[in-house]
Each structure stands twice: as C-alpha cells, then as structure tokens.
C-alpha positions as CSV (number, residue, x, y, z in Angstrom):
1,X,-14.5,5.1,-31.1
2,X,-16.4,2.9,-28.5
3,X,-19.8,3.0,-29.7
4,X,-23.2,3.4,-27.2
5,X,-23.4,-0.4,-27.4
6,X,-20.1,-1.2,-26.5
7,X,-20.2,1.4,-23.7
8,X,-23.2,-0.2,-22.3
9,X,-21.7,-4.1,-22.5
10,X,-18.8,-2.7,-20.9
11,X,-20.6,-1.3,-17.7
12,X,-23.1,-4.0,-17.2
13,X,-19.7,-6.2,-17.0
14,X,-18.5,-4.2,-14.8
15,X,-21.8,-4.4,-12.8
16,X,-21.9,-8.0,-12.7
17,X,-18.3,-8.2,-11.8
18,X,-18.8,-6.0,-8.5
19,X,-22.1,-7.9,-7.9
20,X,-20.9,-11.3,-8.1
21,X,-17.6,-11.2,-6.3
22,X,-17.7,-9.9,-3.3
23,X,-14.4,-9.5,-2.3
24,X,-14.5,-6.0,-3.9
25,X,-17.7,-5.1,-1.7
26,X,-15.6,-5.8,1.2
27,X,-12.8,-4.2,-0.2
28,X,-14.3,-1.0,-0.8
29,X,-15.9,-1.5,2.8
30,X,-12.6,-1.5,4.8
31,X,-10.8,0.9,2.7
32,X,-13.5,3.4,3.2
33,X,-13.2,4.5,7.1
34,X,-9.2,4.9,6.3
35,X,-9.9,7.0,2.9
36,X,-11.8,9.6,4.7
37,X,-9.9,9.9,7.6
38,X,-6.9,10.7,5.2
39,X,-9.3,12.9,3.1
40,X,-10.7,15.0,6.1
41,X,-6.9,15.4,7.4
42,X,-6.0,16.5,3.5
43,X,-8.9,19.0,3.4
44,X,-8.8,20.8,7.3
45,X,-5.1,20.9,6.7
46,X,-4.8,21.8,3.3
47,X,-5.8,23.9,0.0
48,X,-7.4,21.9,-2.6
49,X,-5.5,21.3,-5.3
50,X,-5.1,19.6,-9.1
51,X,-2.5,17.6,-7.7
52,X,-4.2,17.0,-4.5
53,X,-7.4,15.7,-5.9
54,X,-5.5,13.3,-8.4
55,X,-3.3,11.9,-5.2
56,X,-6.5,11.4,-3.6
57,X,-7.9,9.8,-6.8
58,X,-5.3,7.1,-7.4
59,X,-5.3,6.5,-3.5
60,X,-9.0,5.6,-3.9
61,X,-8.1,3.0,-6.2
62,X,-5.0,1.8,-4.7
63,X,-6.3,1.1,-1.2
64,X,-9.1,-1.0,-2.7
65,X,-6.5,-3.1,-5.1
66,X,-4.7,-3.2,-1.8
67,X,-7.1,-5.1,0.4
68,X,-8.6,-7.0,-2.0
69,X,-5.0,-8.3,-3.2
70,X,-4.8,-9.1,1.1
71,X,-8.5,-10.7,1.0
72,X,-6.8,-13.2,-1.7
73,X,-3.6,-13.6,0.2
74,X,-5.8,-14.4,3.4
75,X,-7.8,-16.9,1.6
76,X,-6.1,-18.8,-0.9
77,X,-1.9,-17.8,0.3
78,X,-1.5,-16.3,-3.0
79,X,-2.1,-13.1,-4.8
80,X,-3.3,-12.1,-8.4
81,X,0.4,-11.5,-9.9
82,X,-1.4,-9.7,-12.9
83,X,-3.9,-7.5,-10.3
84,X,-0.3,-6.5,-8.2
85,X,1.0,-4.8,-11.5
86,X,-1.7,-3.0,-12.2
87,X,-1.1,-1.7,-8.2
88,X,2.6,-1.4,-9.4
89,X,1.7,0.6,-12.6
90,X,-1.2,2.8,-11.0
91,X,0.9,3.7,-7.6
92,X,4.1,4.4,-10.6
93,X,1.5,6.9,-12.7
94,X,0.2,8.4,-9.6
95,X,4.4,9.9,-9.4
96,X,4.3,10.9,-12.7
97,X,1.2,12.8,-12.8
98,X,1.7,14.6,-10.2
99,X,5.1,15.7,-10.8
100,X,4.2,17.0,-13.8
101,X,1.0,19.1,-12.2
102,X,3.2,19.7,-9.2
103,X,6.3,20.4,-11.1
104,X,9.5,17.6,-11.0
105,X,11.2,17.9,-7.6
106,X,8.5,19.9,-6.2
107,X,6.7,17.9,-3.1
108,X,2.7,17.5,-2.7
109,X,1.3,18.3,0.5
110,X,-0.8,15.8,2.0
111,X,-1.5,17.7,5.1
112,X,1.3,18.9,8.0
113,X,4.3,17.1,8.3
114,X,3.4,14.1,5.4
115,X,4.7,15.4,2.2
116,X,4.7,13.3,-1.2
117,X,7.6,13.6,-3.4
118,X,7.5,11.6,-7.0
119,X,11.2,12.3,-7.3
120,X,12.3,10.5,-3.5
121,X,9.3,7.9,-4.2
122,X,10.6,6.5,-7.7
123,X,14.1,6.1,-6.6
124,X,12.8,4.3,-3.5
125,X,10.4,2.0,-5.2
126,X,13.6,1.1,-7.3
127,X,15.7,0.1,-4.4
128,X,12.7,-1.8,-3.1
129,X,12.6,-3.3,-6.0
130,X,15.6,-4.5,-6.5
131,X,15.9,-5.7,-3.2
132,X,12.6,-7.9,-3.2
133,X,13.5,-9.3,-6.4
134,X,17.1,-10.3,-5.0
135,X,15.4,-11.8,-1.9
136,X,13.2,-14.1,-4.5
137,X,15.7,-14.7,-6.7
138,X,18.1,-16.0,-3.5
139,X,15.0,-17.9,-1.3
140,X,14.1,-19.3,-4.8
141,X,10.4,-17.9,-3.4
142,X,10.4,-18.9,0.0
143,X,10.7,-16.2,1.7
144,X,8.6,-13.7,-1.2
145,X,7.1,-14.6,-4.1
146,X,7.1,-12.3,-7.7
147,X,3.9,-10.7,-6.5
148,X,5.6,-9.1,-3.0
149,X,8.0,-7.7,-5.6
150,X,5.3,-5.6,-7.1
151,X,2.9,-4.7,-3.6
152,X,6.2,-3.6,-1.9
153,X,7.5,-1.5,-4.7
154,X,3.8,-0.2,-5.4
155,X,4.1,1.0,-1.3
156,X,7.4,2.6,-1.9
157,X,6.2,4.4,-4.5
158,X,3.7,6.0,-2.4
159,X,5.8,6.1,0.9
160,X,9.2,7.4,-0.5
161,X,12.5,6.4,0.6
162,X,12.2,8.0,4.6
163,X,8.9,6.4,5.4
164,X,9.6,3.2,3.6
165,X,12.2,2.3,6.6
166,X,9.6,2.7,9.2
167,X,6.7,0.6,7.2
168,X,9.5,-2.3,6.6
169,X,9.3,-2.3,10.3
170,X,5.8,-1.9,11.5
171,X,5.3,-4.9,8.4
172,X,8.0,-7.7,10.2
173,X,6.9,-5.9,13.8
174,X,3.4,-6.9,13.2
175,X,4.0,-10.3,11.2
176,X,6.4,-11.3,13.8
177,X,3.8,-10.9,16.9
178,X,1.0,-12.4,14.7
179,X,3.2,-15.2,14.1
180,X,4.3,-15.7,17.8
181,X,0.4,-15.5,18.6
182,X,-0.2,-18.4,15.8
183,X,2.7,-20.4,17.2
184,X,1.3,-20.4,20.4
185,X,-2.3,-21.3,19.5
186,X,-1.0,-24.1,17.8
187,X,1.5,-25.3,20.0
188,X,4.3,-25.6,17.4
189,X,6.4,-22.8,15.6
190,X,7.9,-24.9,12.7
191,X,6.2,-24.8,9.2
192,X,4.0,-22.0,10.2
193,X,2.9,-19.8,7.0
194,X,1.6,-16.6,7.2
195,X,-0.2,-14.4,4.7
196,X,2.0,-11.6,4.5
197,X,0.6,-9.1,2.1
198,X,-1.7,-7.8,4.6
199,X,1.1,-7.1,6.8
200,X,2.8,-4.6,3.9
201,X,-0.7,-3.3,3.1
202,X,-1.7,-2.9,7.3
203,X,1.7,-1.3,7.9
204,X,1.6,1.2,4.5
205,X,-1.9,2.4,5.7
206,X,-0.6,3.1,9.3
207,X,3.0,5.0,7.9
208,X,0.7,7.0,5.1
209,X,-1.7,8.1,8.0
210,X,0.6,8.2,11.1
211,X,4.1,8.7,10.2
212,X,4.6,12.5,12.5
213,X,2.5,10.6,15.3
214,X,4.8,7.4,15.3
215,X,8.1,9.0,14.7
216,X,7.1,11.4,17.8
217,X,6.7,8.5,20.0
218,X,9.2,6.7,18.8
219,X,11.9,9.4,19.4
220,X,10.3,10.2,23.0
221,X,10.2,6.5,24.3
222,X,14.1,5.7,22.8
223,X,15.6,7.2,26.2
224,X,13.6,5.1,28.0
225,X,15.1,1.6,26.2
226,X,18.4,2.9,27.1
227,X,18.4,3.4,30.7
C-alpha cells in the first residue's frame, strides 16, 4: 500500500511534469472545445449512464494523448512509440469496459445516429492492425512507421469497422490537399514529408463528431458527380 509520502512524491511529479512541458497544456487546450461539444451532444441527446460517463472518461484522456502524440509528430516527425501504446491500450480497455457495463454485443449510445459498439470496434481495430503493420512491414517504414500501427488501431477501436472507412478517407483527403498546398509553396513536389499523425487524429475527431452530418452530404451531393 502506497503510503501518504509516496502519494504526495507522486503528485508533485505529476505537477512538475504538466508544469514544465507544455505540450500537455496545449494539449488539453485544443482537445477541450471538441470534448464539450461531444459532451453537450451526449447529454441533450441522451440519458446518463455508467457506461456513458466511462466512454466520456477514456475519451478525455484519449483526445489529449491524441494531440499531444500530433504536437510531437509536428515538431520533431516522430512520435513517442511507448506514449501511442498506452493510446492503443486505453482506447482497447475503453471496449472492454464498456461491454461489460453495457453488456457484450450490446451498443452505447453516444447520442442520435453515432452508436459505439466494443464488439464491431475490436474486430475493426484488428483489421487495421493488421493492415498498418503489413504496410510497414512492406514500405520497410516509409510509408508508416510502428507508431501509426498503434494511433490508427487506437482510432478503430473507437470508430468501429463502418466509420473507420470514412476516417481513412477524410485522413488521405486532407493529407493529400495539405500536401498539394506544401508542394506549391515550395515549388517542388518530390521529397516532401508530411506529419501525418495529425491527419489520423484531425480526421478521427471529425468521423466521432460528424459522421450522420457527413454521410448526409455525402449521399445527397453523389448524384451530382455523376451527371
């Protein structure tokens, strides 16, 4: 048992830690605005639940392990391989938890038309998995390194198998465009690199919060392409 002492060394390191790097101060400062505009959509829209409250809980933590990880990747072009399991093994526990509050197979409203099934989301975040590490393993890190493998499995763990598809393609959508825009700026397009865990994180937010909306649009400007 941790004694008073201990408790106390722990939280002042804790403390200092926060204090001194302030990547997690800017962390928490962007991820706030989107947490509570997903929290005030769960609440109007929803009862308040056990397994609400803990989805909202590991969401918290996620989003700010999120941009921090996309601070680092903005920064230095590489992430924190041990801080993207810990995403990997919090978004995994968040599934487990609350299928067994929810009850296995059973689906957690997050409010109208964005549902959260642990079931769908594990076998998702196994293809992605598998796929990420193939794409690695075949690029021989090129293309993604070991710690993509774990942010992109971590997101398909909390999108599920349907919305997966759609972030895959806001993430190359939006890291195409941004890299057409760099291209341009600089006058050349070979050898360009690109940060590209804030694309997965950017297009995870946008799917978690507007999946209905951009589906909706989607399906009512497809006619148009096509005349």
């Amino acid at each position: 048992m941790l004694s008073k002492d201990k408790i106390n060394t722990i939280v002042l390191n804790i403390k200092k830690m926060v204090y001194t790097d302030k990547k997690i101060i800017y962390s928490i400062t962007i991820f706030l605005p989107i947490f509570v505009l997903l929290l005030i959509r769960s609440i109007s829209d929803q009862k308040i639940t056990l397994s609400l409250v803990v989805f909202l809980a590991f969401l918290f933590l996620i989003g700010i392990l999120y941009v921090y990880i996309s601070i680092d990747d903005i920064q230095t072009f590489s992430i924190n391989t041990k801080l993207a399991y810990i995403l990997l093994i919090l978004s995994f526990l968040c599934n487990i938890l609350i299928a067994l509050f929810n009850g296995i197979g059973n689906e957690l409203v997050i409010f109208h038309g964005n549902n959260f099934s642990p079931s769908y989301n594990i076998v998702a975040g196994g293809i992605v998995a598998g796929i990420t590490y193939l794409l690695v393993k075949i690029s021989k890190g090129k293309w993604l390194g070991e710690g993509d493998i774990f942010v992109y499995t971590s997101a398909a763990l909390l999108l599920g198998s349907n919305k997966i598809l759609l972030s895959v393609y806001l993430c190359l959508t939006s890291s195409c465009v941004y890299g057409i825009f760099l291209g341009l700026k600089r006058r050349r397009y070979r050898n360009i690199v690109i940060p590209f865990i804030p694309f997965i994180v950017f297009s995870t937010f946008c799917t978690l919060l507007f999946y209905n909306e951009i589906t909706t649009f989607t399906k009512q400007l497809l006619p148009y392409l096509f005349i």
